[in-house]
C-alpha positions in Angstrom: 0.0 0.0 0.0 1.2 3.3 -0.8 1.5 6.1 1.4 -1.4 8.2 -0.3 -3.9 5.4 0.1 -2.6 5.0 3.4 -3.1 8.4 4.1 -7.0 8.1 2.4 -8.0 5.0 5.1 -6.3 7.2 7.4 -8.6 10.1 7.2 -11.8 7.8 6.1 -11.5 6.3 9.6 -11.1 9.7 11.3 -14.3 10.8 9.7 -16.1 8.0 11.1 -14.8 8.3 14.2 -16.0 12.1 14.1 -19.1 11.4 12.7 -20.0 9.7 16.2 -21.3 12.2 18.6 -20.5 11.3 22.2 -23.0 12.4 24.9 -22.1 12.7 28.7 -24.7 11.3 31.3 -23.7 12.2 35.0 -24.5 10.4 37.6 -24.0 11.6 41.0 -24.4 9.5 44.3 -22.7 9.0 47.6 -20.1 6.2 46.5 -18.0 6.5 49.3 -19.5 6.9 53.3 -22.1 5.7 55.0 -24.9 5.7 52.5 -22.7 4.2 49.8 -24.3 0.7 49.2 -27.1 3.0 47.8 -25.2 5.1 45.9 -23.4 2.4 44.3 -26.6 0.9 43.4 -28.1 3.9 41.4 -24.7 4.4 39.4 -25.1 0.6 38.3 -28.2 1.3 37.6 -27.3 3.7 34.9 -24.7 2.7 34.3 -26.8 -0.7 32.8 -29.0 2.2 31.1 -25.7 3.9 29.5 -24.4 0.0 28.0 -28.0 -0.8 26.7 -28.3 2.4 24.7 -24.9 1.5 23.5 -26.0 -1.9 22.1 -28.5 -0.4 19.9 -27.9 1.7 17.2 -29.3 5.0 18.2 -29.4 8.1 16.2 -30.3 11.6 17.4 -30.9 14.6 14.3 -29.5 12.2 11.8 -26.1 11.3 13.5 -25.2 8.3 15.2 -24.3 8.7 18.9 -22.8 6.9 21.5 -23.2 7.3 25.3 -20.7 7.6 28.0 -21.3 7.6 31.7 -20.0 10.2 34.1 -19.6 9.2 37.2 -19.2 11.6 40.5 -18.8 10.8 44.0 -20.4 13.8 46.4 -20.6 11.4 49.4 -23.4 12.5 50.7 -22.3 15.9 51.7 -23.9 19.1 50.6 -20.2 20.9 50.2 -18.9 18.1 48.0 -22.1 18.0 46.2 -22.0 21.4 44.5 -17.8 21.1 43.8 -18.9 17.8 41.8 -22.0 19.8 40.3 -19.7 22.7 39.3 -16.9 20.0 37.8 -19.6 18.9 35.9 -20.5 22.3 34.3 -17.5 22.4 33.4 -16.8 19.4 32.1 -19.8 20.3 29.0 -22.3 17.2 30.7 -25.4 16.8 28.6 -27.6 15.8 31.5 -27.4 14.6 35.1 -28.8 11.6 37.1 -28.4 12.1 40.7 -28.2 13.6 43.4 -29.2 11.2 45.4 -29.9 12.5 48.8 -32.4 15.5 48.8 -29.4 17.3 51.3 -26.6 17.0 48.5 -29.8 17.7 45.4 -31.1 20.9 46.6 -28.1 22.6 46.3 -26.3 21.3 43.5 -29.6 22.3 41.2 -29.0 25.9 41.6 -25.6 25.2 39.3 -27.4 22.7 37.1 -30.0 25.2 36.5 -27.6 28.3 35.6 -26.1 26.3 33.3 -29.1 24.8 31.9 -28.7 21.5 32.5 -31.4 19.0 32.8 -31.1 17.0 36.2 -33.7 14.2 37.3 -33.1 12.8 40.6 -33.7 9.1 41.1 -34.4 9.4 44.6 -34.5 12.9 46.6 -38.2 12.9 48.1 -37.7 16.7 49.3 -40.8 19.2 48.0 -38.3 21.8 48.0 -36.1 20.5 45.2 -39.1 21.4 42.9 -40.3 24.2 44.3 -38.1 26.3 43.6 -38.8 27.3 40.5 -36.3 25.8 38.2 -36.9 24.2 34.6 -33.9 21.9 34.6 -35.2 20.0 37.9 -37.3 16.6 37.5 -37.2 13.4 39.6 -38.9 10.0 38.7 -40.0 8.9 42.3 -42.8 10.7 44.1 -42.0 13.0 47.0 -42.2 13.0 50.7 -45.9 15.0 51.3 -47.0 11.8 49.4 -44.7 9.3 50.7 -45.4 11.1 54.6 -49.3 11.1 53.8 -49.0 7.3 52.9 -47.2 6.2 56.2 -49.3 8.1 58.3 -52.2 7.0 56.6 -50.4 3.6 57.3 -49.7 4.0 60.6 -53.1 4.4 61.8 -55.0 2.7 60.1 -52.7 -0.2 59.2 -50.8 -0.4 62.1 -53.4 1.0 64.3 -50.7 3.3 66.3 -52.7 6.5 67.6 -49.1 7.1 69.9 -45.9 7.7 68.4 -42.7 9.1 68.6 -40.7 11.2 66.2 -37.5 11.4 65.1 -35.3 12.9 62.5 -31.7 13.3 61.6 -31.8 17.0 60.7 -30.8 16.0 57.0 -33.3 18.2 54.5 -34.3 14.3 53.5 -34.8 13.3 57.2 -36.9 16.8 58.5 -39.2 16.8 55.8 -40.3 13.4 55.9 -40.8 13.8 59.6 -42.7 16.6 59.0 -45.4 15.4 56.3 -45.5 12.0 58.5 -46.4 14.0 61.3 -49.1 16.3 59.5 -50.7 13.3 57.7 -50.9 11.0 61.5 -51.9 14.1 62.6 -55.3 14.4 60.2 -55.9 10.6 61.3 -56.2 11.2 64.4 -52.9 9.9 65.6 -50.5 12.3 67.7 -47.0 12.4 68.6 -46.1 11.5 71.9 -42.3 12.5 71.8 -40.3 14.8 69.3 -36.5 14.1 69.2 -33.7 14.8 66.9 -30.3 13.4 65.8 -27.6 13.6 63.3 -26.9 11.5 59.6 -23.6 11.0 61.8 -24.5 9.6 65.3 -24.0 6.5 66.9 -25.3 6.7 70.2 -29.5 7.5 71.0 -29.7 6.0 74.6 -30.3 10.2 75.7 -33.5 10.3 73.2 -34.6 6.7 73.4 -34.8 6.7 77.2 -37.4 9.6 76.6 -39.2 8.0 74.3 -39.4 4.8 76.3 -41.4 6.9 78.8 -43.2 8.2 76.6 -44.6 4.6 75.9 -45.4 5.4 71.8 -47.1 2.4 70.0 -44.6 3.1 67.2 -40.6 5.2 66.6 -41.4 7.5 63.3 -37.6 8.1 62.1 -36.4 10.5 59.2 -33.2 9.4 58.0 -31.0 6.6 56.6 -30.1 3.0 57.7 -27.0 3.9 59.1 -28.1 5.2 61.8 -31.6 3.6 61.8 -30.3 0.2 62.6 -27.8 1.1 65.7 -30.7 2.8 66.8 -32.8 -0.6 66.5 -30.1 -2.4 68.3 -30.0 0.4 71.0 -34.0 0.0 71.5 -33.5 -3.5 72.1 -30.9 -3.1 74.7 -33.4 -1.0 76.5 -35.7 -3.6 76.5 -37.9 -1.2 73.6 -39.5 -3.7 71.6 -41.6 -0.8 69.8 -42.2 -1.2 65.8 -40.2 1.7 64.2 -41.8 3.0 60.6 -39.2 4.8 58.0 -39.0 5.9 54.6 -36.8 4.7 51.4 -33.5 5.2 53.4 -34.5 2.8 55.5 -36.0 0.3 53.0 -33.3 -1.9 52.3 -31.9 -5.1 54.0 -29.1 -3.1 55.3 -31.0 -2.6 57.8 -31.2 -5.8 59.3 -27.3 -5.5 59.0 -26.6 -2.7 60.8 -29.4 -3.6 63.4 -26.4 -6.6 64.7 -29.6 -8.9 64.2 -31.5 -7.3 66.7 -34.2 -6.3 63.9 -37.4 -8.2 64.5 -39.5 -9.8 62.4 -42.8 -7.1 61.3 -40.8 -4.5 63.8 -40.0 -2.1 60.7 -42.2 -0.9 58.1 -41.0 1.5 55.6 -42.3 2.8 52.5 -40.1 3.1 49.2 -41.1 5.9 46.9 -42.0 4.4 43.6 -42.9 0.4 43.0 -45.0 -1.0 40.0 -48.3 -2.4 39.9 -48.8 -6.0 38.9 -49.1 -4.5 35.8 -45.3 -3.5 35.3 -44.1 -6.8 37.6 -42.9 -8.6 34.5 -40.8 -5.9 33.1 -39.1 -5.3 36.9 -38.6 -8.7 37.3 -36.1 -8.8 33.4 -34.7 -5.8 34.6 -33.6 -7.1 38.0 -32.4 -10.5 36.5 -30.5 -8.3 33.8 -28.6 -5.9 36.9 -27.9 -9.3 38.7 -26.2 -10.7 35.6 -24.4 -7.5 35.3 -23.0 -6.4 38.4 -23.6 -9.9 40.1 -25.4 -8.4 42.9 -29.3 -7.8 43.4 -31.0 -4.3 43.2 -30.9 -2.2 46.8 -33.2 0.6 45.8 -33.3 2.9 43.3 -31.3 1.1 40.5 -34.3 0.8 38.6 -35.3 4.6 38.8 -31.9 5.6 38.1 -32.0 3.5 35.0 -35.1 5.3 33.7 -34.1 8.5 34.3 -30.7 8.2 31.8 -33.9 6.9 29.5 -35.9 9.3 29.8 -33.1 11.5 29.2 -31.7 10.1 25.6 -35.3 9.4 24.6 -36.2 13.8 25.1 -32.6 14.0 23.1 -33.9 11.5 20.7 -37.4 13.6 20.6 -35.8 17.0 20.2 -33.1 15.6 17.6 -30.4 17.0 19.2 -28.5 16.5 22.7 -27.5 20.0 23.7 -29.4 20.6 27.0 -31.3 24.0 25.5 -32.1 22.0 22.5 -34.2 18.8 24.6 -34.5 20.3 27.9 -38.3 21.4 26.4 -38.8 17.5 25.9 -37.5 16.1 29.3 -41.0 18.2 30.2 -43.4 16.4 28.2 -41.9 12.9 28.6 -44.3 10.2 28.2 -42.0 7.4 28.7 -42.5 3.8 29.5 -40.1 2.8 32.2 -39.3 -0.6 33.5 -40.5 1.4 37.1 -43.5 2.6 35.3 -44.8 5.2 33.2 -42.8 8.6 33.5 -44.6 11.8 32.9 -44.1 15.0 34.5 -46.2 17.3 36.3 -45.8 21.3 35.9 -43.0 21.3 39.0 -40.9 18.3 37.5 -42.6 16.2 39.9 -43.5 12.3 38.5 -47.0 12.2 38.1 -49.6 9.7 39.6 -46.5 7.9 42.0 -46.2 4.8 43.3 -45.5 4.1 47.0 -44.8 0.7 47.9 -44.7 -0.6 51.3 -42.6 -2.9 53.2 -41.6 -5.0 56.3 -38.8 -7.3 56.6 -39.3 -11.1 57.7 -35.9 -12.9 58.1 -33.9 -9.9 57.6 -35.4 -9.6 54.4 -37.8 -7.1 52.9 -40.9 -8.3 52.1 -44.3 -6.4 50.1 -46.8 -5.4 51.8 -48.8 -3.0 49.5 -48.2 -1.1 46.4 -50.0 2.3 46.8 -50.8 5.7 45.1 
């Protein structure tokens, strides 16, 4: 071969490779810390989103694309959560998935949203993230006035605990679930026999649980996370509290019954996770969660699933607008009407999911178990 023909292949091959426009999907969780089996979950989870776009041959205003996955580590902190949103503005991303707690989300959206850059959460429940105003914030799980009314609702008339005792971990995540839980036992009729606070960080609640054991609640209401909801299981036990304690998502994983030291009891915890499908949509879970164990090796915590449709619902706006610059489909991320493997996806006028699922949960033998899937 001579060196012109060489030359020809050369630059045939370098117009291919051009022709391929690559798009950057964030996704931001805590990976490292106390909450990081979660966020490892929801970074598989697109992650598995980013590879099966990739095995199809998808094509977006005429050009064929290819999908990378950027993934960020804000572990869990608000501070590191707007350095990674800022390196991500920087860094040109065409949309984010994440954050993942509502604590690290609220604030990293304000530099999303200056730079116009769609974010969907797969898992911050807080009102406030959409209400304040800004076009580029959506999240594909329903939020905590509905997941609070649901466990209240729950509590009372489920559970049938008119007594209970509230606590939260002064997270944005941990208060406002309280705080709708509260309003919505409340309206039933129930009322709160103890108010007490802690930290995301804390590992000892013998102070607030002796209160709260004279206080004699029929259930523990607690806002936060499994890391510090199962010490504080295994701390109730040692005071001879065998009280039922009622959480939401954060605490909806078997985790718990890890970090309780086995001192979870059967039917003691019932949580409720925001989002769940209907018999409906079983099917479709079910080939999604054999597909993530085949991946990663490893079954679904959480949110996998909902991080998964979110980078969907994400290339299939791009796809809709025919182009992926943010301005360009950010219009479409509105108006999704997306079938996900969690469900339909459609927004409401805040960025909120419309018509959300709740699904709610005990655990028997460690393991979580369905109780009822809920709107």
């Amino acid at each position: 071969m001579n060196k012109h023909a060489a030359f020809v292949i050369a630059l045939s091959i370098a117009g291919a490779a051009s022709a391929e426009e690559v798009i950057k999907i964030a996704h931001v969780g805590a990976i490292t810390g106390p909450v990081a089996y979660f966020g490892k979950d929801t970074e598989n989870g697109a992650r598995l989103a980013i590879e099966t776009l990739n095995a199809r041959t998808v094509v977006i205003g005429g050009k064929k694309v290819r999908f990378v996955l950027v993934p960020e580590d804000d572990a869990g902190e608000p501070r590191q959560a707007t350095t990674v949103a800022q390196k991500l503005v920087d860094a040109k991303v065409n949309g984010v998935v994440g954050h993942q707690t509502s604590g690290t989300t609220i604030p990293a959206s304000k530099i999303y949203h200056t730079a116009g850059i769609p974010q969907i959460s797969h898992s911050s429940t807080s009102p406030k993230y959409t209400q304040q105003g800004f076009n580029t914030t959506f999240r594909v799980v329903a939020n905590d006035t509905q997941l609070g009314s649901a466990l209240g609702r729950y509590a009372v008339k489920g559970m049938s605990a008119r007594r209970v005792a509230v606590i939260d971990d002064r997270t944005a995540y941990g208060q406002g679930l309280a705080s709708e839980f509260s309003k919505a036992l409340l309206a039933q009729g129930g009322s709160v026999v103890a108010r007490e606070f802690t930290t995301d960080k804390s590992t000892d609640f013998n102070a607030i649980l002796t209160k709260i054991k004279a206080a004699k609640p029929d259930l523990v209401f607690f806002g936060g996370m499994n890391a510090v909801a199962g010490p504080m299981l295994r701390q109730m036990k040692q005071l001879g509290m065998d009280t039922r304690m009622m959480g939401g998502d954060g605490i909806c994983s078997d985790e718990i019954a890890k970090l309780s030291g086995g001192a979870m009891a059967d039917d003691q915890v019932v949580c409720a996770e925001a989002g769940g499908v209907e018999p409906s949509g079983k099917a479709g879970m079910e080939a999604f969660r054999a597909a993530y164990k085949r991946r990663f090796g490893i079954d679904v915590q959480i949110n996998a699933p909902y991080a998964y449709d979110a980078v969907m619902v994400l290339a299939d706006a791009m796809a809709r607008a025919g182009s992926s610059a943010p301005a360009q489909y950010l219009p479409q991320v509105a108006k999704t009407r997306y079938k996900g493997v969690t469900g339909p996806v459609a927004f409401d006028q805040f960025g909120d999911i419309r018509d959300g699922t709740l699904t709610l949960y005990t655990f028997k033998g460690g393991h979580r178990t369905l109780l009822a899937v809920t709107r």
